[in-house]
C-alpha positions, -999 to +999 in steps of 0.1 A: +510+451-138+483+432-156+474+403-182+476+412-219+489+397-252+516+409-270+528+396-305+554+413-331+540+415-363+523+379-377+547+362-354+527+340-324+505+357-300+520+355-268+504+362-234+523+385-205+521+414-184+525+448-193+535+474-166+525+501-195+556+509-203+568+514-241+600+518-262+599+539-291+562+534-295+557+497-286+552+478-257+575+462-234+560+428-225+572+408-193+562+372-194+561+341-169+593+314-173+575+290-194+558+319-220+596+331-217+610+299-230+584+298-254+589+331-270+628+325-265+624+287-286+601+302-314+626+330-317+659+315-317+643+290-341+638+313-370+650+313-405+664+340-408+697+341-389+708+374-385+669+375-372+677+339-349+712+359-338+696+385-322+678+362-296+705+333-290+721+348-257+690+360-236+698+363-204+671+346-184+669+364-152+639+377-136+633+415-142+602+419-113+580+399-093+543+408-097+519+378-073+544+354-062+553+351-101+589+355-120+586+379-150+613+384-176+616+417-196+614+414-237+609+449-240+635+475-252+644+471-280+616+450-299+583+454-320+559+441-294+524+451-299+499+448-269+471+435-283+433+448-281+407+428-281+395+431-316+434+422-328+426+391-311+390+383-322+403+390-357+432+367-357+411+343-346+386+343-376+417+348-399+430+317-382+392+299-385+390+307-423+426+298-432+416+259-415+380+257-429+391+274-464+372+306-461+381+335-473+383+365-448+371+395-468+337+404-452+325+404-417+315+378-399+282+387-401+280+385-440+304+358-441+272+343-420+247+348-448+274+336-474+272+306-467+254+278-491+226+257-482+240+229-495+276+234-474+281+202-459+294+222-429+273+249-427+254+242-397+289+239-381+301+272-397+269+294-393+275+279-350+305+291-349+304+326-367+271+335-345+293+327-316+319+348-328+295+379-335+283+370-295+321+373-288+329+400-310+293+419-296+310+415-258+345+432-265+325+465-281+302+462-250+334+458-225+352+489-245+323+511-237+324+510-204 
């Protein structure tokens, strides 16, 4: 077993444990009680109720045991995706432009030199996106090796 994030489409990232199995394809995440409840309360709390039925009886009972710790099978069945760490770096600028009122369609580095002297925020902005690239720069490193 080991850490990893899983989400299902646009839906919440979620972090788990993955044994490595999959279904069909996709992963089958395990997660600790209190991710469990909060996958389980984001899921049964959907619009869509045919979508909201398909999660209203989970049976929470503990599938394994991995370090003293409880996990609970959502696999099987599901469109998890285990998440690299570039998913994760992007969804994070997609979720830093959406607040600031960016638009995502460049990299960071352009969106960098896109940025107009006379921003109010830009010192702010130009921080942050450096410390992204320094981020961003790490996972390629860490992938390498």
């Amino acid at each position: 077993m080991r850490k990893a994030f899983f989400q299902i489409e646009n839906d919440p990232v979620f972090k788990g444990y993955s044994d490595g199995s999959k279904w069909n394809g996709f992963a089958n995440p395990y997660f600790d009680l209190q991710t469990a409840k909060m996958v389980l309360a984001y899921y049964q709390n959907q619009d869509c109720e045919e979508s909201r039925e398909q999660w209203a009886n989970w049976d929470l009972t503990p599938s394994k045991t991995f370090e003293g710790i409880d996990l609970y099978y959502f696999g099987g069945g599901y469109i998890w995706f285990e998440l690299e760490a570039d998913d994760l770096l992007t969804n994070l600028l997609q979720d830093w432009c959406d607040i600031e009122g960016e638009t995502l369609d460049c990299s960071a580095d352009e969106m960098v030199y896109g940025i107009a002297e006379d921003d109010k925020y830009g010192k702010y902005k130009r921080k942050f996106l450096y410390r992204f690239i320094d981020l961003w720069d790490v996972a390629e490193d860490r992938g390498k090796n």
